[in-house]
C-alpha positions as a LaTeX table, in Angstrom:
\begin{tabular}{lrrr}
\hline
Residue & $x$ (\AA) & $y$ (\AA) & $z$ (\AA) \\
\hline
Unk1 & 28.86 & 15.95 & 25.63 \\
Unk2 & 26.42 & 14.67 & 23.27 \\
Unk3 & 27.08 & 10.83 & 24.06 \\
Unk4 & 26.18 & 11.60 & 27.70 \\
Unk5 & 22.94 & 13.85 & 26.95 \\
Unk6 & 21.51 & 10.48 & 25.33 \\
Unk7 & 22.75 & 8.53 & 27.88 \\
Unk8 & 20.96 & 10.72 & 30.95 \\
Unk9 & 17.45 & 10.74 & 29.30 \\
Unk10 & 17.41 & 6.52 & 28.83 \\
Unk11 & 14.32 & 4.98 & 30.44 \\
Unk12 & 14.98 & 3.43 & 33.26 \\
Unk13 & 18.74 & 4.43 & 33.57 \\
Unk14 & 18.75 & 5.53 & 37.50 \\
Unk15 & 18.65 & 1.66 & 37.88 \\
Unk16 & 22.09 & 0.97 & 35.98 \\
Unk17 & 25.79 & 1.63 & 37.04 \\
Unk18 & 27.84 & 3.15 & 34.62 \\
Unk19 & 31.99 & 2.37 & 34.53 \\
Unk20 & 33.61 & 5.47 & 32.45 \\
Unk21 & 37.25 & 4.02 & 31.62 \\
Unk22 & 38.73 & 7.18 & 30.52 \\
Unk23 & 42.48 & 7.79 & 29.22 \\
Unk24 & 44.56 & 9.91 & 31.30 \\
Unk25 & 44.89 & 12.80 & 28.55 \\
Unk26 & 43.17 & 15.83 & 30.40 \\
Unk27 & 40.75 & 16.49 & 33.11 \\
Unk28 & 37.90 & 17.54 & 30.61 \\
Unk29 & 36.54 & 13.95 & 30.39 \\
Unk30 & 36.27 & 13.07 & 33.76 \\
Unk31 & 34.81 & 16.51 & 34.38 \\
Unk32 & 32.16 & 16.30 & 31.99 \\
Unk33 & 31.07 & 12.66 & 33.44 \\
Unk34 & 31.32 & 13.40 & 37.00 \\
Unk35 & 28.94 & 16.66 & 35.70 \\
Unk36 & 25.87 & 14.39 & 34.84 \\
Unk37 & 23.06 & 13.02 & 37.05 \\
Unk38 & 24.32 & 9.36 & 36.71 \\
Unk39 & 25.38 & 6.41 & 39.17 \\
Unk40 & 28.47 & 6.67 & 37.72 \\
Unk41 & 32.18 & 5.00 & 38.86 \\
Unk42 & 35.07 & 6.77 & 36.76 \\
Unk43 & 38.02 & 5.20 & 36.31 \\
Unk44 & 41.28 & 6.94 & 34.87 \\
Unk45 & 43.77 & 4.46 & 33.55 \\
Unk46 & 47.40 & 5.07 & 35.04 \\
Unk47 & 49.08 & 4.70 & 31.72 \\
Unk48 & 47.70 & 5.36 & 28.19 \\
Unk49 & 46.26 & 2.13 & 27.36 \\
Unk50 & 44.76 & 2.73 & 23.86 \\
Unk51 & 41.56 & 2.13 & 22.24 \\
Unk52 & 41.62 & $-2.11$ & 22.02 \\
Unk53 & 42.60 & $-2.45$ & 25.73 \\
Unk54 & 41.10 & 0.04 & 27.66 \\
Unk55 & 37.84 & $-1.31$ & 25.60 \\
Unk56 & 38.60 & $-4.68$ & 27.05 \\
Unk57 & 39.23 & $-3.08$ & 30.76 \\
Unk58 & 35.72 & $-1.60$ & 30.90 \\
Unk59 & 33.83 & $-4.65$ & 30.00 \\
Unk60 & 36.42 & $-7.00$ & 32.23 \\
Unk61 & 35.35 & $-4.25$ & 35.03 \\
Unk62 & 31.43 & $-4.36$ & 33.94 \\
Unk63 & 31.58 & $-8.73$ & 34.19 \\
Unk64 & 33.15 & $-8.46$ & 37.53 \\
Unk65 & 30.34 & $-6.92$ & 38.92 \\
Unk66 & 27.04 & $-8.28$ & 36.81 \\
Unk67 & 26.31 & $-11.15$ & 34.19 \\
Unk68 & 24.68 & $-8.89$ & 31.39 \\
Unk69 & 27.10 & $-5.84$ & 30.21 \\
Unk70 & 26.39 & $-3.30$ & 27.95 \\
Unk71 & 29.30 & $-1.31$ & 26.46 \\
Unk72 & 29.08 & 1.81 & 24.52 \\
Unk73 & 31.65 & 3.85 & 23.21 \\
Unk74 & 31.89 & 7.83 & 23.24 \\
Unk75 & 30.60 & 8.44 & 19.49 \\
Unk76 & 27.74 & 6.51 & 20.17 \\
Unk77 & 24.27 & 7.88 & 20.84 \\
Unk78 & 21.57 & 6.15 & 22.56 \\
Unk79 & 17.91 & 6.39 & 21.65 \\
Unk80 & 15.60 & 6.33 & 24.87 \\
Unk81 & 13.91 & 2.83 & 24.51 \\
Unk82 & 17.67 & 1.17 & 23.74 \\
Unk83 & 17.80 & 0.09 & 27.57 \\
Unk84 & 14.57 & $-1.60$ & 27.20 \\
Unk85 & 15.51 & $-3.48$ & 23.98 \\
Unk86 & 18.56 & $-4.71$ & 25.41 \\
Unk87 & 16.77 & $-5.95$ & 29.08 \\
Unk88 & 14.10 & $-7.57$ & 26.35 \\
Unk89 & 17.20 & $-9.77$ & 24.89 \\
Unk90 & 18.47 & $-10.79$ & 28.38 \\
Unk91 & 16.75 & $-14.38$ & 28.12 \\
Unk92 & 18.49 & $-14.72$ & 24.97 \\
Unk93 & 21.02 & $-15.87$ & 27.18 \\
Unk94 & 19.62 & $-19.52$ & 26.80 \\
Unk95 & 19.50 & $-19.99$ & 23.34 \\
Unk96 & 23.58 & $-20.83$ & 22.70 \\
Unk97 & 23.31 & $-19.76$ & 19.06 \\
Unk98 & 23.27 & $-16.64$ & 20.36 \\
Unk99 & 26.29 & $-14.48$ & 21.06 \\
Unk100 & 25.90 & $-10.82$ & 21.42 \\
Unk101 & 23.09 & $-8.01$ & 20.95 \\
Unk102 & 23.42 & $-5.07$ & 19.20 \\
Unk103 & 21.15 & $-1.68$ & 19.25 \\
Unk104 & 22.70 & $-0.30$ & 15.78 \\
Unk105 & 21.50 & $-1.20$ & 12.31 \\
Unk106 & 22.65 & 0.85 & 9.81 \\
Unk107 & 21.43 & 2.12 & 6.54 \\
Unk108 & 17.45 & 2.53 & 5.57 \\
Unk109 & 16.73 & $-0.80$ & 6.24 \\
Unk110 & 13.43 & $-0.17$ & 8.27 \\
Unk111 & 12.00 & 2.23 & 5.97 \\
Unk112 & 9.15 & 0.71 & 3.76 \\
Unk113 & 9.84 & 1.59 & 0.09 \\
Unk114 & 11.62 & 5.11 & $-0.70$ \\
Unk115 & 12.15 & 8.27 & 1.72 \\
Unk116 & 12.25 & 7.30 & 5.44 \\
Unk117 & 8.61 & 6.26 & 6.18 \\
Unk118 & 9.17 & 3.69 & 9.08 \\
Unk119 & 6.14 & 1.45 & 10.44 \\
Unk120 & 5.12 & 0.84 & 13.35 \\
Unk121 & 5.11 & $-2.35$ & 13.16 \\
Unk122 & 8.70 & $-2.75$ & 12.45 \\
Unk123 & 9.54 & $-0.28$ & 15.26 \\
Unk124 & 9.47 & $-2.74$ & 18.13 \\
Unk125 & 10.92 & $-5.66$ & 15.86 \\
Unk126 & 14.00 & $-7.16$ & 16.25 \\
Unk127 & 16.13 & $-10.00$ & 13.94 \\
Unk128 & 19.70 & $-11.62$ & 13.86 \\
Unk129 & 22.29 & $-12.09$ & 11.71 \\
Unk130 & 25.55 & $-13.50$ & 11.65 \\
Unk131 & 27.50 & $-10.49$ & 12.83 \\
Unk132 & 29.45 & $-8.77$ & 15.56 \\
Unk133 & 28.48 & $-4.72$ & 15.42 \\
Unk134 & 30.04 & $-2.95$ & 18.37 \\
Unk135 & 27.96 & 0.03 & 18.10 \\
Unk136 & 26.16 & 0.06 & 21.38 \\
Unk137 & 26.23 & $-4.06$ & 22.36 \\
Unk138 & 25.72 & $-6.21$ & 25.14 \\
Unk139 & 27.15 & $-9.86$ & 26.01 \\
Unk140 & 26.49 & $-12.73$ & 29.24 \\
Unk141 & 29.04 & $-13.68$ & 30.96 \\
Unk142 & 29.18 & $-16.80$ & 30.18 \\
Unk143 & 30.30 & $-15.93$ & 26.49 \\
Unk144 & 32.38 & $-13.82$ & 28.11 \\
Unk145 & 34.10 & $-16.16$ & 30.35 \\
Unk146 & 34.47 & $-18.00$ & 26.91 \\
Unk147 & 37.07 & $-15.43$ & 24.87 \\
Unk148 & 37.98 & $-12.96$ & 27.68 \\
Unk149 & 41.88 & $-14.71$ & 27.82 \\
Unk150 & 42.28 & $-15.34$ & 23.97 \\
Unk151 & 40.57 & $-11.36$ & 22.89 \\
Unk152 & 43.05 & $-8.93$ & 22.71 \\
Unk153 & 39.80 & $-5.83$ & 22.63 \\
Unk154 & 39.97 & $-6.00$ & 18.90 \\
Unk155 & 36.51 & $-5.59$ & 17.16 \\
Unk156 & 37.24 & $-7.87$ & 13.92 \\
Unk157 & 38.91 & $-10.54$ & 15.95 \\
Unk158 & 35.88 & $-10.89$ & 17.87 \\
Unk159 & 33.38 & $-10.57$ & 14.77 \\
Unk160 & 35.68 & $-13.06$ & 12.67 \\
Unk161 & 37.33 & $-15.32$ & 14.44 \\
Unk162 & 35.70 & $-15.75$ & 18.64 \\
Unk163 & 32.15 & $-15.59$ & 17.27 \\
Unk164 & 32.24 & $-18.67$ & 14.85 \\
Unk165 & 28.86 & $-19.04$ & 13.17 \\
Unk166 & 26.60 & $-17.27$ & 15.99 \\
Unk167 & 24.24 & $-14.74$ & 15.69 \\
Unk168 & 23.67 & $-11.03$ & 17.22 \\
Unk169 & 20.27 & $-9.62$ & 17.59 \\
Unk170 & 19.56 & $-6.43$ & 16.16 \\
Unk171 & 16.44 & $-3.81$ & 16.09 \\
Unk172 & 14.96 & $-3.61$ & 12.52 \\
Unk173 & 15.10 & 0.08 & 13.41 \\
Unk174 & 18.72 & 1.27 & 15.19 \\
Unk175 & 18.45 & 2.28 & 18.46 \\
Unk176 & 22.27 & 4.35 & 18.25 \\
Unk177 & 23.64 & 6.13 & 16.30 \\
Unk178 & 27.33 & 6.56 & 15.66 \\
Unk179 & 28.30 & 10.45 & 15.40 \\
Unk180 & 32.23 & 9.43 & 14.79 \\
Unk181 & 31.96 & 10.68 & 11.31 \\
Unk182 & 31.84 & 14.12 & 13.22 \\
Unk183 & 34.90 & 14.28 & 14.44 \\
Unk184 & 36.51 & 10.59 & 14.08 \\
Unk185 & 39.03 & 9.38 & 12.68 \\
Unk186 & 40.53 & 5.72 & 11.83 \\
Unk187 & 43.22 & 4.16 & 9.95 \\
Unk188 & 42.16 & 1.66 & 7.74 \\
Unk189 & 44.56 & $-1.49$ & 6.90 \\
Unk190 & 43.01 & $-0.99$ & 3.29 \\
Unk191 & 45.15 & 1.97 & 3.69 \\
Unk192 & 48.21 & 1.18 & 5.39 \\
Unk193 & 52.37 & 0.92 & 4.58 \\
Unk194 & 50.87 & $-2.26$ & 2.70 \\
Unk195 & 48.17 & $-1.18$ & 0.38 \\
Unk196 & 50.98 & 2.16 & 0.09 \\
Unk197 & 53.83 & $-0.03$ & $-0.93$ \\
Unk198 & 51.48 & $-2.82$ & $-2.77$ \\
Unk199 & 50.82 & 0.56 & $-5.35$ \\
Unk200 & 54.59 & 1.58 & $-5.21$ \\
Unk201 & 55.50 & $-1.97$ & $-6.35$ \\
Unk202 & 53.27 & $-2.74$ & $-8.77$ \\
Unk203 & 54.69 & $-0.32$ & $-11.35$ \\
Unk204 & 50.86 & $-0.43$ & $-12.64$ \\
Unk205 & 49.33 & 3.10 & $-11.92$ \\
Unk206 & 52.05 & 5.33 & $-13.33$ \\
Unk207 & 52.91 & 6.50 & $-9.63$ \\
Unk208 & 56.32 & 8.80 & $-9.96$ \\
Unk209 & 56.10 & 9.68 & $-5.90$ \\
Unk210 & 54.14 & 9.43 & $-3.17$ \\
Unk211 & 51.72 & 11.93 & $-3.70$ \\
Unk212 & 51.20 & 9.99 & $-6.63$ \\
Unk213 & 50.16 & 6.97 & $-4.77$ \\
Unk214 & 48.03 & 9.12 & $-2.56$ \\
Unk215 & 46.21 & 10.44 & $-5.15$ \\
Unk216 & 45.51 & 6.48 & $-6.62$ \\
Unk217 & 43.94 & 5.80 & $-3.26$ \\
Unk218 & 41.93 & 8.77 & $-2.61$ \\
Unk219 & 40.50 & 8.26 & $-5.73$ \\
Unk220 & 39.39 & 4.63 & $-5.31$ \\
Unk221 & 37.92 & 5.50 & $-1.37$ \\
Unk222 & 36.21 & 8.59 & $-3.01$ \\
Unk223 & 34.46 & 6.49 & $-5.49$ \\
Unk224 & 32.97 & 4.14 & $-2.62$ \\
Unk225 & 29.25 & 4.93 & $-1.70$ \\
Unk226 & 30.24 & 6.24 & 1.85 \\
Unk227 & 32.43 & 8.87 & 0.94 \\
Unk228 & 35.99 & 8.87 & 2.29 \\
Unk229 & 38.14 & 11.29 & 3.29 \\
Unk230 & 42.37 & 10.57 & 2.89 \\
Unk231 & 44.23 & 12.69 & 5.58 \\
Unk232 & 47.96 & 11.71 & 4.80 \\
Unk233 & 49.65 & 10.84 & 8.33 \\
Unk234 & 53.35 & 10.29 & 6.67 \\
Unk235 & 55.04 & 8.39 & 3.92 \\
Unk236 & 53.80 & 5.54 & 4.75 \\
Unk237 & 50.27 & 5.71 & 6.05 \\
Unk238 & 47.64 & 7.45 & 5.15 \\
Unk239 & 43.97 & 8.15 & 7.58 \\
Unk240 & 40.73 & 7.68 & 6.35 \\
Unk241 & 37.85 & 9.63 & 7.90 \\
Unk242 & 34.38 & 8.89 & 6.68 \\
Unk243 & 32.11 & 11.75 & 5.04 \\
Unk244 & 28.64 & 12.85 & 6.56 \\
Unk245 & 26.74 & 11.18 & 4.13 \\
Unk246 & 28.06 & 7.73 & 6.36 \\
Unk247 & 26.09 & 8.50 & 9.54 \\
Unk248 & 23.37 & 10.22 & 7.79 \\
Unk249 & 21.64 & 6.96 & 5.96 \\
Unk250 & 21.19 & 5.73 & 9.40 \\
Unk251 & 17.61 & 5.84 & 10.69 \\
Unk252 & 17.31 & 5.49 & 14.29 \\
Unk253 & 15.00 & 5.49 & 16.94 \\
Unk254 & 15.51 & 8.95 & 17.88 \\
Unk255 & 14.02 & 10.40 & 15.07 \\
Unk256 & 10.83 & 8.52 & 15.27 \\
Unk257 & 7.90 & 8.33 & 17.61 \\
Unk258 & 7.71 & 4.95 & 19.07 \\
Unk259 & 4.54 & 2.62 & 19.92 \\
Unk260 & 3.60 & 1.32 & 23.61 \\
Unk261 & 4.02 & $-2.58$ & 23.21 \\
Unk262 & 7.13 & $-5.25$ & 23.59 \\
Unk263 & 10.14 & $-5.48$ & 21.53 \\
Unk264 & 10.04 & $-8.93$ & 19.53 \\
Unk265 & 12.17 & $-11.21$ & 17.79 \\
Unk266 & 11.79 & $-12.38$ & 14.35 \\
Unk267 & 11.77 & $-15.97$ & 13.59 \\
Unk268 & 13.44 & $-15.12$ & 10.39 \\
Unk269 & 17.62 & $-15.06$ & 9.69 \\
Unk270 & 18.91 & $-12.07$ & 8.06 \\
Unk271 & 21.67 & $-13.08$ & 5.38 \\
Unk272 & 24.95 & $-11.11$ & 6.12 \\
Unk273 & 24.94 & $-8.12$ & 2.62 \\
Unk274 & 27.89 & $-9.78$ & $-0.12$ \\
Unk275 & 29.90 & $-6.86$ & 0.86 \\
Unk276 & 30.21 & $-8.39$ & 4.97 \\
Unk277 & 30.37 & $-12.29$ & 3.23 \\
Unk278 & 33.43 & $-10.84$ & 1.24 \\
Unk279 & 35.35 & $-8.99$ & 4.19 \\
Unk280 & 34.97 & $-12.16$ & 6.57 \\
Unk281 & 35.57 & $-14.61$ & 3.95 \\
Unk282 & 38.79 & $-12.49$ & 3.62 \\
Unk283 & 39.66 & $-12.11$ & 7.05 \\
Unk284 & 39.43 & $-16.10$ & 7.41 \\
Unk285 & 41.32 & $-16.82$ & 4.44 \\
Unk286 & 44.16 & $-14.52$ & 5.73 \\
Unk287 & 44.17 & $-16.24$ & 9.00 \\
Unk288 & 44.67 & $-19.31$ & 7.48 \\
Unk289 & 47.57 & $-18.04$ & 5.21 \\
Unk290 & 49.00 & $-16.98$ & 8.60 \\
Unk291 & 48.21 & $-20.50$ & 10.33 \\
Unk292 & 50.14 & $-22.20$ & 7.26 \\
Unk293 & 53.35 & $-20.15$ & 7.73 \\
Unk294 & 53.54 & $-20.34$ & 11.13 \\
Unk295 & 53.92 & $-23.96$ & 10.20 \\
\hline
\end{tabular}
C-alpha cells in the first residue's frame, strides 16, 4: 500500500502512534496495516460509518489520547521531512489566529519561473493563508474542543463555516501528495440531481434526454483546466473523477533533495486564488439563504 510505504520511511515516526479507523468491508486493510513496522492501534468500525464520520472518529480517538493530531487519509502520501514540518508548527498553538496546519500545497507554486526548478531556499519555507486543506493536516486540541460537537466530519463545513477568518500554515513546497486521482472517485454537488434537473428545466441547452444533459455537463467539466472525468451513476447523478494531469502539477517534497536547516514561517499572508474567494463566498451566501428560510 503506497500510503503506508511513505508513512514507514517518515523521520522520526517510531516515536508516533498511529490509529487506523478502517471500515469493516474486508480483511485486506487491516492486513496490510497490521503488515508494517509501525506502533500502530487498528480499529474496525462495527457498522459502516462512511467517509465524514469515521473521519471524525479517528481524530475524536487521536484528541483523546494527545493535544497535537495529525490526520491523513489513505490517498495521501507523505514526504519524509512532513513529520518534522508539522512538530516545527506545534508552538503555533499560541498564536489564536491560527487554526490548522497543512503539509499539501498544490500546483507549481514553489518553482521559480517555468519547468520545476525549486530553491532551496523556499524548500524549508512555510506561509498561511486563509484556508482549510485536509490533505495531510494537523489541529490542538483546544480548537478542537472548540467545533468537535457542532462538525459533522465534513471538509467544507469546517473550511467555510468553523474556521471563520483563521489561517492554516502551509509549506511553500507540499510535503503530500494526493494519489486519489489514481483510483478515486467523488461526487461533486456541481454535479448532482440539482445541477441534473437545473439543465432539464431550463429548456436552454436543447437537452431531448438525459444523455443529453450528460453530455452538457461533461462538456463544461472537460473544458476546466484539471480535466474531469463524468462516470454516470443513474438518472439522476452523475460521478466526477479527476484526470492525471490533477495530481501531476503538484510538486512535492519527494521529488526534491532537501537542505539541513529549520522549517520557517513567512511573515507574509498569502491571498486565497479568486477561484477559492468565489467557492467560499458561495458557500456563505448559501448558508445564509438557508438561515433566512429557516426563518
Amino acid at each position: 500500500m503506497e500510503m503506508l510505504d511513505h508513512l514507514a520511511k517518515c523521520e522520526g515516526i517510531e516515536n508516533y502512534k498511529i490509529i487506523c479507523c478502517v471500515e469493516p468491508v474486508n480483511g485486506v486493510i487491516p492486513a496490510l496495516i497490521e503488515g508494517y513496522p509501525l506502533n500502530t492501534e487498528l480499529v474496525v468500525n462495527d457498522r459502516l460509518l462512511g467517509l465524514w464520520p469515521n473521519k471524525k472518529k479517528a481524530l475524536t480517538l487521536g484528541f483523546s489520547e494527545a493535544d497535537y493530531v495529525i490526520h491523513v487519509e489513505d490517498d495521501i502520501l507523505l514526504a519524509k521531512d512532513s513529520l518534522t514540518m508539522f512538530e516545527a508548527c506545534y508552538d503555533l498553538k499560541e498564536d489564536p489566529s491560527i487554526f490548522t496546519v497543512t503539509a499539501y500545497r498544490g500546483g507549481d507554486g514553489a518553482a521559480k519561473g517555468n519547468g520545476k526548478i525549486v530553491t532551496d531556499d523556499v524548500k524549508l519555507q512555510l506561509g498561511k493563508t486563509r484556508w482549510y486543506t485536509p490533505w495531510g493536516w494537523a489541529t490542538w486540541k483546544d480548537r478542537w474542543d472548540s467545533f468537535k460537537d457542532e462538525w459533522d466530519g465534513h471538509d467544507q463545513v469546517l473550511n467555510h463555516e468553523i474556521r471563520g477568518d483563521r489561517f492554516e500554515v502551509f509549506p511553500l513546497l507540499s510535503r503530500t501528495k494526493s494519489i486519489g486521482y489514481k483510483r478515486g472517485e467523488y461526487t461533486s454537488e456541481r454535479t448532482d440531481a440539482e445541477m441534473f434537473n437545473a439543465i432539464k428545466n431550463s429548456g436552454s441547452y436543447g437537452c431531448k434526454n438525459g444523455q443529453d444533459i450528460l453530455d452538457v455537463i461533461s462538456e463544461y467539466k472537460l473544458k476546466r483546466p484539471r480535466g474531469i472525468e463524468i462516470i454516470k451513476q443513474n438518472d439522476n447523478r452523475v460521478g466526477t473523477k479527476s484526470s492525471e494531469r490533477w495530481g501531476e502539477n503538484c510538486l512535492w517534497a519527494g521529488d526534491y533533495e532537501i537542505p539541513d536547516g529549520d522549517f520557517e514561517l513567512s511573515g507574509s499572508i498569502q491571498r486565497s486564488s479568486p477561484h477559492r474567494e468565489q467557492i467560499h463566498k458561495q458557500y456563505v451566501q448559501k448558508l445564509g439563504e438557508k438561515g433566512n428560510k429557516k426563518e
